[in-house]
C-alpha positions in Angstrom: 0.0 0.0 0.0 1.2 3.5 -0.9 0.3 6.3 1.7 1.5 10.0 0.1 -0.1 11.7 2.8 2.7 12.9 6.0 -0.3 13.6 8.2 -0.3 11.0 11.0 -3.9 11.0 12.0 -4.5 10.1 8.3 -1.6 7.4 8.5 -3.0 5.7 12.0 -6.8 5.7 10.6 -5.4 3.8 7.6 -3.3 1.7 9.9 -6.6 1.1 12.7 -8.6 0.0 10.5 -6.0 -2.8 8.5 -6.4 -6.4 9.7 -3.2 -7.5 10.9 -3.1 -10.9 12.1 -1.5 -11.5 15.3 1.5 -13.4 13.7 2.3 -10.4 11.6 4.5 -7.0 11.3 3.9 -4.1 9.5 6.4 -2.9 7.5 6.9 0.9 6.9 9.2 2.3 4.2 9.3 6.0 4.4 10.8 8.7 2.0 13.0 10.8 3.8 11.3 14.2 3.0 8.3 12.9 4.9 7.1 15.3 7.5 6.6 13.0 10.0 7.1 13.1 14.1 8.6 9.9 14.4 8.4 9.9 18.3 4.7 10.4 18.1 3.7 7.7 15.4 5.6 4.8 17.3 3.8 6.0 20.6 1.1 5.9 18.6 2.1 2.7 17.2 2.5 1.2 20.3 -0.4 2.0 21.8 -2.1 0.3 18.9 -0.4 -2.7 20.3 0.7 -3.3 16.3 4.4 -5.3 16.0 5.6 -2.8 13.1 9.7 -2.0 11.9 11.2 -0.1 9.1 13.5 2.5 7.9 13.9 5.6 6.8 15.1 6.0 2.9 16.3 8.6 0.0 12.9 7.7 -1.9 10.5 5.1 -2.4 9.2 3.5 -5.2 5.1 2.2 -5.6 4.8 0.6 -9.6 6.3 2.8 -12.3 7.1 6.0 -10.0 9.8 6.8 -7.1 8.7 9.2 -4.7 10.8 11.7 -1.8 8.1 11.7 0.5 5.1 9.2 1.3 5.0 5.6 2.8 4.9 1.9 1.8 2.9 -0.3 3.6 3.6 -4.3 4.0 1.3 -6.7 6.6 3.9 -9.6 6.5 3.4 -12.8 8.2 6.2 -13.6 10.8 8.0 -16.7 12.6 8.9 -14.3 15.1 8.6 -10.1 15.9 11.0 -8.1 14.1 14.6 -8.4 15.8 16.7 -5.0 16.6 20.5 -6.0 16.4 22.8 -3.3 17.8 26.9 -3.6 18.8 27.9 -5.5 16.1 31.2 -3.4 16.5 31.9 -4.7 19.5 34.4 -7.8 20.1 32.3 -9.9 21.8 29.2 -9.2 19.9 27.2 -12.8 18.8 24.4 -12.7 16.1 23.5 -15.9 18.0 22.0 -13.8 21.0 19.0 -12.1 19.0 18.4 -15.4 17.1 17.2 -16.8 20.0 14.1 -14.9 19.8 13.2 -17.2 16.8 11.4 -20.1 18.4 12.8 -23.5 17.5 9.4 -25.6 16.4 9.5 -22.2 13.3 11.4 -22.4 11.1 11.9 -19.1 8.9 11.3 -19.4 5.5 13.5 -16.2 4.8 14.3 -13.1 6.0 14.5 -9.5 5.1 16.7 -7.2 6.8 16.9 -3.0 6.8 20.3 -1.7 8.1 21.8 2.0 8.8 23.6 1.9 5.2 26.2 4.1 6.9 27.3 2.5 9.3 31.4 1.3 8.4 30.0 -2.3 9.8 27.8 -3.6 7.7 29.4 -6.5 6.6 30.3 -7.6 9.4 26.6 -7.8 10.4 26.0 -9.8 6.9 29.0 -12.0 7.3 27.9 -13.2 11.0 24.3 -14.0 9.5 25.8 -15.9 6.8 28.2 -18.0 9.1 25.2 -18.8 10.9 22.6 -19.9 8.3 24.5 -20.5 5.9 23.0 -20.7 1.8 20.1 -22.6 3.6 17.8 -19.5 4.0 17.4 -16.6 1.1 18.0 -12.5 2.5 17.0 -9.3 0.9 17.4 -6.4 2.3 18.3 -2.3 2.0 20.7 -0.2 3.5 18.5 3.1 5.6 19.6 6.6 5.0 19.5 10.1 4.1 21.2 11.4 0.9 22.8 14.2 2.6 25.3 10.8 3.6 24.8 12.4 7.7 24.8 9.6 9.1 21.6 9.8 11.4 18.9 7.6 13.1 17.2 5.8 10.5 16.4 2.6 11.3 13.2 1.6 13.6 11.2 -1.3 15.1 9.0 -0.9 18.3 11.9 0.2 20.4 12.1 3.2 18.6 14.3 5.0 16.1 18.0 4.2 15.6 21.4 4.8 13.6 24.7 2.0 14.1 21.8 -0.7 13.8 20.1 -3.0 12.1 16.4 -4.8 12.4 16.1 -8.5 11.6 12.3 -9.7 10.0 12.0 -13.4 10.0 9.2 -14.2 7.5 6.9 -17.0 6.5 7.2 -16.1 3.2 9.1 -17.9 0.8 11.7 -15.7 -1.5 12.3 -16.1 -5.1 15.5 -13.0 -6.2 16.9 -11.4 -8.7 19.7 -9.3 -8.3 21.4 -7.3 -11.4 23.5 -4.4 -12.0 24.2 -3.5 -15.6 27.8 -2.0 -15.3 30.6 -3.1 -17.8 34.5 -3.2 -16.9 36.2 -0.2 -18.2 39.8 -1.0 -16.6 41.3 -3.6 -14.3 42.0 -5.4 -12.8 43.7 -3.6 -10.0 44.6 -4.4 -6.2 43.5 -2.6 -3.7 46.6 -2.9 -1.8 45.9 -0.8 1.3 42.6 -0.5 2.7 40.5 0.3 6.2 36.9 -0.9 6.4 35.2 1.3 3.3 38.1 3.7 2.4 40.7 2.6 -0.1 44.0 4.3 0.3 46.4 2.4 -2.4 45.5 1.0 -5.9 48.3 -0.9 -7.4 50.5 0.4 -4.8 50.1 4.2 -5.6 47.7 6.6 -4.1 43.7 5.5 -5.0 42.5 8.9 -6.5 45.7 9.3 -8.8 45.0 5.7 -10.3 40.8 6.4 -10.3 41.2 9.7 -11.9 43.7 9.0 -14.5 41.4 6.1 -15.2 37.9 7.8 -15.3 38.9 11.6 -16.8 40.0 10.2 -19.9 37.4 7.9 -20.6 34.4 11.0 -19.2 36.0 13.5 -20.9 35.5 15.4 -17.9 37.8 17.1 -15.1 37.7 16.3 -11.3 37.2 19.4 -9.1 36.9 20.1 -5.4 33.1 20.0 -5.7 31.9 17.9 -8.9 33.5 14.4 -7.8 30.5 12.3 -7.1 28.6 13.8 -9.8 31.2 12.1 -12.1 32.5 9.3 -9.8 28.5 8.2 -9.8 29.1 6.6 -13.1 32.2 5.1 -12.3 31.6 2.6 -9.5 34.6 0.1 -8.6 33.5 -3.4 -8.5 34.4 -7.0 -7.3 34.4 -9.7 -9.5 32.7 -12.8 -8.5 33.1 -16.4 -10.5 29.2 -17.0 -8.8 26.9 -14.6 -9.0 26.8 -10.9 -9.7 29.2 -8.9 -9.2 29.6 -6.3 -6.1 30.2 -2.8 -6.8 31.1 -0.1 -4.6 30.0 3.5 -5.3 33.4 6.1 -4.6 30.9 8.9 -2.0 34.2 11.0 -1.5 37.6 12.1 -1.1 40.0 12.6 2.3 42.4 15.1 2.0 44.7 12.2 1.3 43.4 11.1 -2.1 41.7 8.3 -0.6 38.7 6.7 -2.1 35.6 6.5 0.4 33.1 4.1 -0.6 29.7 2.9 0.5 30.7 -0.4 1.9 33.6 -2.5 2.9 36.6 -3.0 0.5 38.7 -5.8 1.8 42.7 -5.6 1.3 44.2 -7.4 -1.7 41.0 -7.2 -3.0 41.0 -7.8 -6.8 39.1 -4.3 -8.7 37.7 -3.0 -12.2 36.9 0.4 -12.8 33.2 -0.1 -14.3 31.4 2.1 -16.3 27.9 2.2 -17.4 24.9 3.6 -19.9 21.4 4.1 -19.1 20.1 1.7 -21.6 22.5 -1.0 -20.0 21.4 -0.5 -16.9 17.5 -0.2 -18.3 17.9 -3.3 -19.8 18.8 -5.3 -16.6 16.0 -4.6 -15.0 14.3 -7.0 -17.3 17.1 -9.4 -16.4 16.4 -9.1 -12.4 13.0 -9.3 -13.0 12.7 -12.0 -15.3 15.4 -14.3 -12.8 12.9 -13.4 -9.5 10.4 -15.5 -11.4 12.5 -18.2 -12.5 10.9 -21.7 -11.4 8.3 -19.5 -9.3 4.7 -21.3 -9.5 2.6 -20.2 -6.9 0.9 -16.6 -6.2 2.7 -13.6 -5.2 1.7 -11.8 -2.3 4.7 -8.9 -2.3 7.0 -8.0 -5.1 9.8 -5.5 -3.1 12.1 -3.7 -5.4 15.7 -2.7 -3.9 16.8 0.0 -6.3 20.2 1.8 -5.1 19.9 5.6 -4.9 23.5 6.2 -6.3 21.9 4.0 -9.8 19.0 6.6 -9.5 21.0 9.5 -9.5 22.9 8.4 -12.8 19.4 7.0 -14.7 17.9 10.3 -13.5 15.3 10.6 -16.3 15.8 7.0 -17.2 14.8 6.0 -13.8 11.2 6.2 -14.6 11.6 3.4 -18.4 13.4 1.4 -15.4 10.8 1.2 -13.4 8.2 0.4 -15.9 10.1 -2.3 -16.9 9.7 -3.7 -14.0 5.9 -3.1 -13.6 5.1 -4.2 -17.1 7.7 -7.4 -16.8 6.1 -8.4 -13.4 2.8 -11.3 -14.0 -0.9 -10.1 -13.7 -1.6 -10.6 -10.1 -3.6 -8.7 -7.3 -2.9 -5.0 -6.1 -0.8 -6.1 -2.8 1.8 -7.7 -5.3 2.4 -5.0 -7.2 6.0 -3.8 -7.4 7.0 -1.6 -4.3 10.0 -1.0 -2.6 12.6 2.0 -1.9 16.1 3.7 -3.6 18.5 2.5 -0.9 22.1 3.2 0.6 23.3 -0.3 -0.3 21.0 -3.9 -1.4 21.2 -6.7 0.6 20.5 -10.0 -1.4 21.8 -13.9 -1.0 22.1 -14.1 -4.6 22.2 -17.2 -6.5 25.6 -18.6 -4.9 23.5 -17.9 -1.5 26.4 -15.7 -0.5 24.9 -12.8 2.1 26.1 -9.4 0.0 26.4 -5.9 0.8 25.6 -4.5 -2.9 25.7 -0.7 -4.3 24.7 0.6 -8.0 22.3 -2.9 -7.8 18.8 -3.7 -8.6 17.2 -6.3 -6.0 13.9 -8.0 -6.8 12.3 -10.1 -3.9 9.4 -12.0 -5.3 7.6 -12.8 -2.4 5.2 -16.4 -1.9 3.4 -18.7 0.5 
């Protein structure tokens, strides 16, 4: 369900009078220009006695259109109430601790997972889930956040609002994905041979913006300056090859004073790189692909379709966003109005992929068909 309005007398009269079974969450996707006292709709929330957990997000998308403002609704049946998973920073911290809360006689059919996409810890969150489950149980998921990049409060469950955090949704859904990004190589490979957490300091050795720039001014045409780098560097995203599976790119956010690359998500040392480069039509086009792979082998009904669509894509698509998204629509089977495709433009996707590998993802397009 798509709610534009901001008002929250309008939003809990909507929400009061939706039948949400007791072994259900609502989900709430809100565009970050929402004018919305967030204090005052979880009381309110709360007082409705409604489980409910979501996050806060650059835009939202409901069918063929992407949205700065408004809210997507989800009822979605659970194994267990959503889970808020703090400290993962911390030496001692254990994923194992919050998935106690999942009783033992349910098992989740999969999970879906909303995380402050700013945080520098993200995949160590995703990595502790995947030593713990394994392949055995599909993800998808979207980094939180504000396009400003402040990192602020953004994630939110019952508990109330928070940044440094994620919330984990075990649901009795099954999960059919596609995940596809569109980008080509442009040059590569190259080592990342000194890193820390999401900023890359040395490619091949020599400092990381004298290697990207030399790389990316030639082929744009275009000049780096003090204020125009991600407006350029948007189109040049650095990505990580995998044998399995799509690829994971990282979008370059900004410089140090250093020259060093800062990226949305971790970049391990040693890691092996391309330079990527993309067009619109490219990118367009895999939409069909992601779509077209989330229904793959799928036979029953869907009850949600959620579209993960990064923010940094958007920006480059800009008017192209909206053939993207009706590519999706128009791809997506005849079904009822609660399965329509809905979603938000994120600060990173979260998707098990085909390999069933938990990733962190930027400049990616994840599909989550969802069935009983």
């Amino acid at each position: 369900m798509h709610i534009p309005a901001d008002q929250i007398d309008q939003l809990l009269e909507i929400i009061s009078n939706l039948d949400i079974p007791s072994e259900a969450s609502l989900l709430l996707l809100i565009g970050e220009e929402s004018k919305i006292d967030y204090e005052d709709l979880f009381a309110s929330l709360n007082k409705l006695d409604i489980s409910f957990f979501g996050g806060i997000f650059p835009g939202i998308i409901n069918e063929k259109k992407d949205y700065k403002s408004g809210i997507i609704l989800k009822i979605l049946p659970h194994v267990a109430k959503p889970i808020l998973i703090k400290g993962w920073e911390k030496e001692d911290f254990e994923i194992a601790t919050y998935l106690d809360e999942i009783p033992n006689d349910k098992a989740a059919v999969s999970f879906f997972t909303i995380v402050d996409g700013l945080t520098s810890e993200v995949t160590t969150y995703l990595q502790k889930l995947y030593h713990f489950y394994g392949n055995a149980i599909p993800f998808m998921g979207a980094g939180a956040g504000f396009i400003s990049l402040v990192q602020q409060p953004c994630v939110f469950t019952n508990e109330g609002i928070f940044q440094d955090a994620a919330v984990l949704f075990p649901m009795k859904l099954n999960m059919n994905l596609g995940v596809k990004h569109g980008w080509e190589k442009l040059a590569g490979p190259i080592v990342a041979t000194r890193t820390e957490n999401n900023i890359i300091h040395e490619l091949n050795w020599k400092n990381a913006f004298e290697v990207y720039r030399e790389v990316v001014e030639k082929h744009a045409q275009r000049e780096f300056t003090p204020t125009n780098f991600f407006d350029i560097a948007k189109g040049y995203p650095i990505g990580k090859i995998r044998e399995i599976g799509e690829d994971v790119c990282r979008v370059p956010l900004s410089l140090t004073k250093e020259g060093a690359l800062v990226c949305l998500g971790r970049v391990p040392e040693n890691t092996v790189l391309y330079i990527m480069k993309g067009n619109c039509s490219n990118l367009v086009a895999s939409a069909e692909v992601a779509v077209n792979n989330s229904l793959e082998s799928l036979e029953e009904t869907i009850e949600h379709t959620l579209v993960i669509d990064c923010i940094s894509r958007a920006l480059f698509l800009a008017e192209d966003l909206s053939d993207e998204l009706a590519i999706i629509s128009d791809s997506m089977p005849e079904t009822r109005q609660d399965a329509a495709p809905q979603g938000v433009l994120s600060m990173g996707e979260i998707s098990s992929g085909k390999n069933g590998f938990l990733e962190f993802y930027n400049k990616t397009l994840v599909i989550g068909a969802l069935t009983k």
